[in-house]
C-alpha positions in Angstrom: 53.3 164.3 31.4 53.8 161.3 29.2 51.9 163.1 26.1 49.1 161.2 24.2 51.0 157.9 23.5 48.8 155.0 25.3 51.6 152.9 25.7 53.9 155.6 27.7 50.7 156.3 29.9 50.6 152.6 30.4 53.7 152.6 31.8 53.8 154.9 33.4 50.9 154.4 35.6 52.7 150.3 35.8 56.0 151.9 37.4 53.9 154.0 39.8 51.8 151.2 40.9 55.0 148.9 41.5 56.7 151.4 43.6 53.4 152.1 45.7 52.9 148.1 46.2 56.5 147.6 47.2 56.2 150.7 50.3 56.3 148.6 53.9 52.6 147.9 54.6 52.4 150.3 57.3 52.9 153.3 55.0 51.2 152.1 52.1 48.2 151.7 54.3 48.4 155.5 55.2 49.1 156.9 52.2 47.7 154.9 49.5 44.5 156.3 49.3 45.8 159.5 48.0 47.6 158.0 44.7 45.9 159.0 41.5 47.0 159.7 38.0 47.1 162.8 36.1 43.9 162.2 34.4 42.2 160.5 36.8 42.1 157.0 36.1 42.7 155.7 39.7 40.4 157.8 41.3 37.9 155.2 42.0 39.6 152.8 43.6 40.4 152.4 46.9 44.2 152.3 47.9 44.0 149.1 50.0 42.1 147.3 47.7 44.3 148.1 45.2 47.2 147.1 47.0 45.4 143.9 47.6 44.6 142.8 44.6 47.7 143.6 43.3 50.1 141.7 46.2 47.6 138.8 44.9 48.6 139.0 41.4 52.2 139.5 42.4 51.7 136.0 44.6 49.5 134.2 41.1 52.5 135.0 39.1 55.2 134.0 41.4 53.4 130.2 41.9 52.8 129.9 38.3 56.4 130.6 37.2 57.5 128.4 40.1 55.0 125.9 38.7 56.7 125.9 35.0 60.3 126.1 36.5 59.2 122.5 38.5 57.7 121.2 35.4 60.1 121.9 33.0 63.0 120.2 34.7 63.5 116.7 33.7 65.5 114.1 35.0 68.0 112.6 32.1 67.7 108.7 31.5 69.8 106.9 34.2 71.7 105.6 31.1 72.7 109.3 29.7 74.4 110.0 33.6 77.8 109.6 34.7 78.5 105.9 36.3 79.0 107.7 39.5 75.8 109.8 39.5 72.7 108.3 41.2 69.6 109.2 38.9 66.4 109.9 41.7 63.0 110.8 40.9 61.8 114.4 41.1 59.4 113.5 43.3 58.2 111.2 46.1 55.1 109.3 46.1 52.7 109.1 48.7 53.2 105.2 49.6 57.1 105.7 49.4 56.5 108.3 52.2 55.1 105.7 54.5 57.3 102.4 53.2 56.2 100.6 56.2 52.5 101.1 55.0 53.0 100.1 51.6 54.9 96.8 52.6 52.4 95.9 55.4 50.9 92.8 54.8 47.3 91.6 55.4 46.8 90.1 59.2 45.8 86.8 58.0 49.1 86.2 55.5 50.9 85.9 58.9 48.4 83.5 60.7 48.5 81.8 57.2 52.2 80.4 57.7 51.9 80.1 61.4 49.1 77.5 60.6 50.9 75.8 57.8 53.8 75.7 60.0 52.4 73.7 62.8 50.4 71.3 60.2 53.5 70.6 58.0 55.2 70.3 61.8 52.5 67.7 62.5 51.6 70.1 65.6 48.0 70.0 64.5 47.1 66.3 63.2 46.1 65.0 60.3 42.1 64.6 61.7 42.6 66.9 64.3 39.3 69.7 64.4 40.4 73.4 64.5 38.9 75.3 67.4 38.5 79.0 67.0 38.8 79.9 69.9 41.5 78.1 71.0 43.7 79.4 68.0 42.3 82.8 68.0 43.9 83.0 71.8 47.0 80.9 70.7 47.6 83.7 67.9 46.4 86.5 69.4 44.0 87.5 66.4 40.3 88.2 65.8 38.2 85.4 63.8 38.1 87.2 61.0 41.9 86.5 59.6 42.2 83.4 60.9 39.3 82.5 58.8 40.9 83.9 55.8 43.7 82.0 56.5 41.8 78.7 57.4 39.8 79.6 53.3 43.4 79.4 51.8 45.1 76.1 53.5 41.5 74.8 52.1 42.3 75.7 49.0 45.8 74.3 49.1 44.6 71.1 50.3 45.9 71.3 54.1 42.0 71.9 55.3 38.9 70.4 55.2 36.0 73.4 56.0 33.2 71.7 57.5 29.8 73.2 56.9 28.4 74.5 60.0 31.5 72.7 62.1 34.3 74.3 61.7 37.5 73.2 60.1 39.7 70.0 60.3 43.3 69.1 59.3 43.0 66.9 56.2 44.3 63.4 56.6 45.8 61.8 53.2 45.6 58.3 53.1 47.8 56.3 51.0 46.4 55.8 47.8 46.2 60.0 47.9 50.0 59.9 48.3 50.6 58.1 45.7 48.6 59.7 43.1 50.1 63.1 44.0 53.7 61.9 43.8 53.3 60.4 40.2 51.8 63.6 38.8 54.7 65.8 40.9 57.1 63.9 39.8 56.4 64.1 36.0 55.5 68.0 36.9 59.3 68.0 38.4 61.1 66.2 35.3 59.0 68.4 32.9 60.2 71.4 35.3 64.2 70.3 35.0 64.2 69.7 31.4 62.5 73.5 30.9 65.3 74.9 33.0 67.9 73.5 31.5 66.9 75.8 28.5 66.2 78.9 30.3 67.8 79.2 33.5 70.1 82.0 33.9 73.5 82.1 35.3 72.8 84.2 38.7 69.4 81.8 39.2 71.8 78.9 39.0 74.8 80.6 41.5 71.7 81.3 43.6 70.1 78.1 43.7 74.0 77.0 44.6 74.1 79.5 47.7 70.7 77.8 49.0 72.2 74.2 48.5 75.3 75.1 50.8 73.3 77.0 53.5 71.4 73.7 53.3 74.3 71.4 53.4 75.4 73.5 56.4 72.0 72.9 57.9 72.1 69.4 57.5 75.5 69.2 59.6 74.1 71.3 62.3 70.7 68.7 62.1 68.7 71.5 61.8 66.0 69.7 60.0 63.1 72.8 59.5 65.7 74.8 58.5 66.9 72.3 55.9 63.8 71.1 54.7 62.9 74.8 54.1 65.8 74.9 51.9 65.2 71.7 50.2 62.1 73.2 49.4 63.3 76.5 48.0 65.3 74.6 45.5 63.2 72.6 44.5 60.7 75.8 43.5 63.7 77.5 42.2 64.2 74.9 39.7 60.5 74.8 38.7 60.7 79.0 38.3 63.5 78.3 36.1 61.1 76.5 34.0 59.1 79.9 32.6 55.4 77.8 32.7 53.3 79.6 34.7 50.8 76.4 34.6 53.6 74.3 35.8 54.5 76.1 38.2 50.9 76.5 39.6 49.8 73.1 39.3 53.3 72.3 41.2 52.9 74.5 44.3 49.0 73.2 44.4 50.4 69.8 44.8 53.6 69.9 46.8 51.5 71.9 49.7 49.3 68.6 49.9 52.4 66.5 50.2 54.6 69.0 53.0 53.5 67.7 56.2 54.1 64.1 54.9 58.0 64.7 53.5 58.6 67.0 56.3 57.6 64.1 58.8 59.7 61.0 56.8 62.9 63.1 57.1 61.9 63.7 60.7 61.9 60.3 61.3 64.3 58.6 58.9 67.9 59.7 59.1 69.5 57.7 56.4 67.2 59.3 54.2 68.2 62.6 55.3 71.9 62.1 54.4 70.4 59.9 51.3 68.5 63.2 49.8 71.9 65.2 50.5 73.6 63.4 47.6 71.0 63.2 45.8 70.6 67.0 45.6 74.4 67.6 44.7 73.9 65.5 41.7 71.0 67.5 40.9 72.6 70.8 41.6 75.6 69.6 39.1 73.6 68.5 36.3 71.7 71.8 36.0 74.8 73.7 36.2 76.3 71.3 33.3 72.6 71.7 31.6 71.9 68.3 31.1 68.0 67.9 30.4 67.6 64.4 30.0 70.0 63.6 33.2 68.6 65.9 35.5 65.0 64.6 34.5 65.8 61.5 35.6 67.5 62.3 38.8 64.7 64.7 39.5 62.2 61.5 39.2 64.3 58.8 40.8 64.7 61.6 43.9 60.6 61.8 44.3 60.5 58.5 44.0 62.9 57.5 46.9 60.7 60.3 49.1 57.9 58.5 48.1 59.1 55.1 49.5 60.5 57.0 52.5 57.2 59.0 53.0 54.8 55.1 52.4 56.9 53.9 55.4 56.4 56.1 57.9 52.1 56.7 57.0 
C-alpha cells in the first residue's frame, strides 16, 4: 500500500498504532489482537501488550516534557519586575512547609531564660544549691534540658557545677564586681566610640524606639520591663560596634554582672531616675556622633552603677 519507501511504511504503521491505542479500553481489549500490517510485522505481538507498552510510552513522554516545561521556566530577578509585582520562588521547601518546625527551638533554650530570669530576679540566691528535682517539677521538663541549660548559665558565669553535687548559684563577692566593671566599662567606651563610625541611621531610630518604650516603662515603675530595655540598648550600641570579639567578651561579662544591677535598681530609686538621664544624654550623643563624648558618658554611667551596685552587696 505505501510501496517500498521505509519511511512511508514507518508511518504508516505509527498512524495505525495511534488510532488503535487511542480506541476506549474496552474495545481495544477485544479487538486488538487482530491488528497486523500488510507484511506482517505485528504479527507477533500481542494486542494488549502492545497497547501497554505503548500507553507507557505515551505517559514517559508526557512526564518528561512536563519535566522540561517546569525546568525551563525561571523566575526574573526581583529587581527586573514591576514595583507592584511580588517575585515568589518556584517552589517550596520542605522546612517552609512546616514553619512551626523549622522555628522550634530546643527545650532547654526555654528553661535557659526561665533560669536566668529568676537568678537575675534574685529568686534563686546567690549560694543557693539547685535541686533537680525540685526544678524539673517547677518547669515541667525532663533532666536532660534542664541540664543543658544549667552547662550554659555555667559557662556564662551565673552557675557553679559541682562535681558529683549538683549545681549552685554563683555568689560574686566584691572584689569580683569590681574587676568586671573596669573591663566592661572600657569594653563599653571602646563599643561607643566604634559605633559612632558605623552605626546606621534605622539602628539609631531603633535604638530611639527602645529608649522611649523604656522611658514609658520607667513612668509606669515597671522595673523588669525597663531593665530589659536598658539592657537592649546597651547591646544595641555594642552591635553597632562591628567587633565580633567585643561584642563576645561584652555579653560574657554583663551576664556575670545582671543579677547584681538588676537588684541595685530594685532597691535604689534615685538611681533609677538617675540612669534615665543619663541614658538620654547617651542616646543624643550617638545620634549627634560624638565618639569621644559618648565614651565618656558611657564610662561615667558604669561607674555610677558600680557605686550603686557596691552599696547594696
Amino acid at each position: 500500500m505505501c510501496g517500498s519507501n521505509p519511511a512511508k511504511r514507518v508511518a504508516h504503521y505509527l498512524l495505525r498504532l495511534e488510532s488503535i491505542s487511542s480506541l476506549p479500553c474496552h474495545f481495544s481489549r477485544r479487538f486488538a489482537f487482530g491488528v497486523t500490517s500488510d507484511d506482517g510485522v505485528l504479527d507477533g505481538f500481542s494486542g494488549r501488550h502492545y497497547l501497554y507498552r505503548t500507553r507507557r510510552a505515551k505517559l514517559s513522554s508526557f512526564r518528561k516534557a512536563m519535566i522540561r516545561q517546569h525546568s525551563s521556566q525561571t523566575i526574573p530577578p526581583a529587581d527586573s519586575l514591576p514595583s507592584d509585582i511580588i517575585a515568589f520562588p518556584a517552589e517550596v521547601d520542605e522546612v517552609d512547609k512546616h514553619p512551626s518546625r523549622a522555628s522550634a527551638k530546643p527545650l532547654h533554650h526555654g528553661v535557659l531564660a526561665i533560669l536566668r530570669d529568676l537568678i537575675i530576679h534574685n529568686e534563686l540566691a546567690p549560694g543557693k544549691r539547685l535541686n533537680e528535682r525540685v526544678l524539673c517539677e517547677r518547669l515541667k521538663v525532663s533532666r536532660t534540658p534542664l541540664r543543658e541549660a544549667l552547662k550554659v548559665l555555667s559557662h556564662e558565669g551565673l552557675v557553679e557545677l559541682l562535681p558529683n553535687r549538683g549545681a549552685r548559684v554563683v555568689k560574686l563577692t566584691p572584689e569580683d564586681v569590681r574587676h568586671l566593671f573596669e573591663i566592661l566599662g572600657a569594653l563599653e567606651s571602646l563599643a561607643g566610640r566604634l559605633a559612632c563610625q558605623h552605626i546606621t541611621e534605622a539602628e539609631m531610630c531603633e535604638i530611639k524606639a527602645v529608649h522611649y518604650h523604656m522611658q514609658a516603662q520607667f513612668i509606669r515603675c515597671d522595673l523588669p520591663d525597663y531593665f530589659r530595655d536598658n539592657q537592649e540598648i546597651h547591646k544595641r550600641i555594642v552591635a553597632a560596634a562591628r567587633n565580633p570579639v567585643l561584642i563576645t567578651m561584652y555579653e560574657n561579662l554583663n551576664c556575670r554582672l545582671l543579677r547584681a544591677r538588676y537588684l541595685a535598681s530594685q532597691t535604689d530609686r534615685d538611681r533609677w531616675a538617675t540612669a534615665m538621664r543619663e541614658h538620654e544624654l547617651i542616646i543624643d550623643a550617638l545620634s549627634r556622633r560624638c565618639a569621644d563624648e559618648l565614651a565618656e558618658l558611657l564610662q561615667q554611667h558604669l561607674n555610677h552603677k558600680y557605686e550603686a551596685v557596691c552599696r547594696h552587696l
